[in-house]
Biotite code that builds the C-alpha atoms (Angstrom):
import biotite.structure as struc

atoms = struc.array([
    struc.Atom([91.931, 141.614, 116.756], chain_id="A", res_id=1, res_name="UNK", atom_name="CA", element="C"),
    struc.Atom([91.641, 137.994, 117.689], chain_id="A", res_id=2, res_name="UNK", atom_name="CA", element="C"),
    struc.Atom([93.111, 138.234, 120.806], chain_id="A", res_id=3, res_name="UNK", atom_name="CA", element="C"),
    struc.Atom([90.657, 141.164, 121.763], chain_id="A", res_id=4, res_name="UNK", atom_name="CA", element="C"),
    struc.Atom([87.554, 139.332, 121.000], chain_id="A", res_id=5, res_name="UNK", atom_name="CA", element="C"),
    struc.Atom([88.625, 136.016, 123.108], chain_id="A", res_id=6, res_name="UNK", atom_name="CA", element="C"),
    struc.Atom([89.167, 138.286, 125.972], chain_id="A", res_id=7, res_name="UNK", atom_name="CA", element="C"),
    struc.Atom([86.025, 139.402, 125.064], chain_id="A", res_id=8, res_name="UNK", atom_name="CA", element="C"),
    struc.Atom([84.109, 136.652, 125.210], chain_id="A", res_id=9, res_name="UNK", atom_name="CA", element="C"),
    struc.Atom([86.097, 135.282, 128.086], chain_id="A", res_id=10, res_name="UNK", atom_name="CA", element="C"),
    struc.Atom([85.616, 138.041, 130.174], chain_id="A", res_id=11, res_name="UNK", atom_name="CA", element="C"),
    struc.Atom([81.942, 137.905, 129.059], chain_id="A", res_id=12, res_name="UNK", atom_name="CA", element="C"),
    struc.Atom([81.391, 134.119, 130.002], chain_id="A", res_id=13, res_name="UNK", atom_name="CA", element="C"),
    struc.Atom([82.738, 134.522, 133.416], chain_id="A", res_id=14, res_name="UNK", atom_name="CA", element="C"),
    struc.Atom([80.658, 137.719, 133.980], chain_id="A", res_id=15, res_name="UNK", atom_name="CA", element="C"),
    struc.Atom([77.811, 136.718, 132.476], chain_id="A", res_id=16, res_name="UNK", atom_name="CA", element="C"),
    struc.Atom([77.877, 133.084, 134.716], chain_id="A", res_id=17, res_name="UNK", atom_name="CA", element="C"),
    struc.Atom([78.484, 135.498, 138.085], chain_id="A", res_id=18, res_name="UNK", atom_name="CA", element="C"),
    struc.Atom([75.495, 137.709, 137.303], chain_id="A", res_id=19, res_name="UNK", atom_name="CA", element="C"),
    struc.Atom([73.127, 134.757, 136.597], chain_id="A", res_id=20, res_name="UNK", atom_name="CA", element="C"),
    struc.Atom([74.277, 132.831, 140.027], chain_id="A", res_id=21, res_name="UNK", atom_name="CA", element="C"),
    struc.Atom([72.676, 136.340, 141.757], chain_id="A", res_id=22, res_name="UNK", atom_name="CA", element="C"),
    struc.Atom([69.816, 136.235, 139.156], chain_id="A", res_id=23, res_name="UNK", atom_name="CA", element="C"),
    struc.Atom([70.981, 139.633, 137.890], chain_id="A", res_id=24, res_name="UNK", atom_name="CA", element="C"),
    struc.Atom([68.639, 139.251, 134.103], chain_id="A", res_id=25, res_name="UNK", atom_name="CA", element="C"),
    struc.Atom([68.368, 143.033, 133.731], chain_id="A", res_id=26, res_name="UNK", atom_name="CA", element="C"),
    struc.Atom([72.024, 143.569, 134.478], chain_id="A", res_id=27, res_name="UNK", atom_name="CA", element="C"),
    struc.Atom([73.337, 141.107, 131.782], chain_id="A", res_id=28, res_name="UNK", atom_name="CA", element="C"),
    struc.Atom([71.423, 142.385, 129.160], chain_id="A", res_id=29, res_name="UNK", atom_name="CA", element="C"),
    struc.Atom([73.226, 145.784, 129.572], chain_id="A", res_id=30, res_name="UNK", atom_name="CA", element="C"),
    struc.Atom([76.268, 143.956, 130.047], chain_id="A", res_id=31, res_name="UNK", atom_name="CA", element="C"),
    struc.Atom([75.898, 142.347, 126.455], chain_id="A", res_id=32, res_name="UNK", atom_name="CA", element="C"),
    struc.Atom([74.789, 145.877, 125.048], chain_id="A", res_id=33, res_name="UNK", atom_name="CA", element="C"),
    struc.Atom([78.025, 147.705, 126.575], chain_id="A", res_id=34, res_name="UNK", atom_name="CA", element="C"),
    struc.Atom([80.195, 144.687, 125.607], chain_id="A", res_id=35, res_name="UNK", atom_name="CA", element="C"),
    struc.Atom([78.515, 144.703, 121.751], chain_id="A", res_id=36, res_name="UNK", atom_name="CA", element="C"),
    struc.Atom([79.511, 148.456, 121.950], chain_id="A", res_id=37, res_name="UNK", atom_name="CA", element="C"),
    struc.Atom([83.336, 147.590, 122.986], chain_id="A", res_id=38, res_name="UNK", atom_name="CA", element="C"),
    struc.Atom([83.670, 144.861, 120.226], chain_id="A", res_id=39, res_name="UNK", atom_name="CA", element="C"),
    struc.Atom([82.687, 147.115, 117.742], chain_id="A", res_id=40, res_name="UNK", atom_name="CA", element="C"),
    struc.Atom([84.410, 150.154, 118.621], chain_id="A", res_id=41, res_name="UNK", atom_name="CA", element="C"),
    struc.Atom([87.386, 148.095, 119.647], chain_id="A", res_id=42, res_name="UNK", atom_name="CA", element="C"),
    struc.Atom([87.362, 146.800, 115.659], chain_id="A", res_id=43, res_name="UNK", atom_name="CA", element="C"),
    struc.Atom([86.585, 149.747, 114.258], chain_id="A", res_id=44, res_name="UNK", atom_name="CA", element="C"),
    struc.Atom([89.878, 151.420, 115.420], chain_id="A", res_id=45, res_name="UNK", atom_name="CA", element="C"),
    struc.Atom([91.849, 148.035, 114.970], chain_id="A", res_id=46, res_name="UNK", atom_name="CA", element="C"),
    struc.Atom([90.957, 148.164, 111.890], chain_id="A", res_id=47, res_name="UNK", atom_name="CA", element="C"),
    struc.Atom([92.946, 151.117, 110.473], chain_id="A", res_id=48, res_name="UNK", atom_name="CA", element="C"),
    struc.Atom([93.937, 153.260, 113.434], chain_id="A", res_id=49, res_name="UNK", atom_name="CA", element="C"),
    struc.Atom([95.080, 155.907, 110.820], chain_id="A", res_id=50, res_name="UNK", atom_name="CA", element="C"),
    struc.Atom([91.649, 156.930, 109.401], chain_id="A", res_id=51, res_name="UNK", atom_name="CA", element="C"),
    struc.Atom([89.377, 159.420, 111.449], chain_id="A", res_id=52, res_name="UNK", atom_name="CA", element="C"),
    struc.Atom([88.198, 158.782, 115.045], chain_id="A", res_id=53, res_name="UNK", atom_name="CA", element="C"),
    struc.Atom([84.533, 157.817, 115.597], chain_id="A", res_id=54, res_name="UNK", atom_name="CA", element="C"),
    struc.Atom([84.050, 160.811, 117.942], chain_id="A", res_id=55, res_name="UNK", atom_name="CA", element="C"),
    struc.Atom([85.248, 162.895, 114.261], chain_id="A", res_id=56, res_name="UNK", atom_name="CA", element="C"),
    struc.Atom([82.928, 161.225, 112.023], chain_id="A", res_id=57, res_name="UNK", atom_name="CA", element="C"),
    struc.Atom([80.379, 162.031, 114.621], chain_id="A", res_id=58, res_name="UNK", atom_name="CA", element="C"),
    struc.Atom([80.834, 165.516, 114.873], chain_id="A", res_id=59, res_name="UNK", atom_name="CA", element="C"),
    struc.Atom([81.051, 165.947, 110.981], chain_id="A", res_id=60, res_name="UNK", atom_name="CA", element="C"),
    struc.Atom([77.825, 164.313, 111.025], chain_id="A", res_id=61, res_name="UNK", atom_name="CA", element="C"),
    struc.Atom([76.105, 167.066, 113.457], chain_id="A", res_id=62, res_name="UNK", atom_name="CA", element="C"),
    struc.Atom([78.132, 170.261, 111.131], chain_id="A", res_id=63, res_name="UNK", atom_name="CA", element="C"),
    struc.Atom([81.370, 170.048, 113.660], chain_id="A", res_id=64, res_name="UNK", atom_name="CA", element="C"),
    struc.Atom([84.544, 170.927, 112.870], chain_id="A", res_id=65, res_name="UNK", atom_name="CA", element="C"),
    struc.Atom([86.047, 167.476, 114.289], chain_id="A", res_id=66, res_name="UNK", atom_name="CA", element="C"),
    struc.Atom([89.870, 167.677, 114.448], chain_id="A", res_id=67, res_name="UNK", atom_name="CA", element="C"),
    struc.Atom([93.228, 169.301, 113.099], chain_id="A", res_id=68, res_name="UNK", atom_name="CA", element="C"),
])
């Protein structure tokens, strides 16, 4: 898990440092919101990749049959 938040991050820095240089301020708050999404996700399975898949516990939610 550690490793996939530094690249993260460092991914994030560099990105976010190209898209200011072009003055890109809508762009890198979308950024941030898709790379939030990827942390979280990313943890969530890293977590305990054994227990049910998001797009399961979704579906349940909505009345879904989500899975074998």
């Amino acid at each position: 898990m550690v490793y996939l938040m530094s690249i993260i991050i460092l991914l994030s820095i560099l990105d976010i440092k190209d898209m200011k240089s072009k003055n890109q301020k809508k762009d890198i708050f979308v950024y941030i919101l898709f790379m939030l999404m990827v942390a979280v996700l990313g943890l969530f399975y890293l977590s305990n990749p054994e227990r049910d898949s998001f797009s399961e516990i979704l579906l349940s939610l909505f009345g879904q049959e989500g899975g074998v």
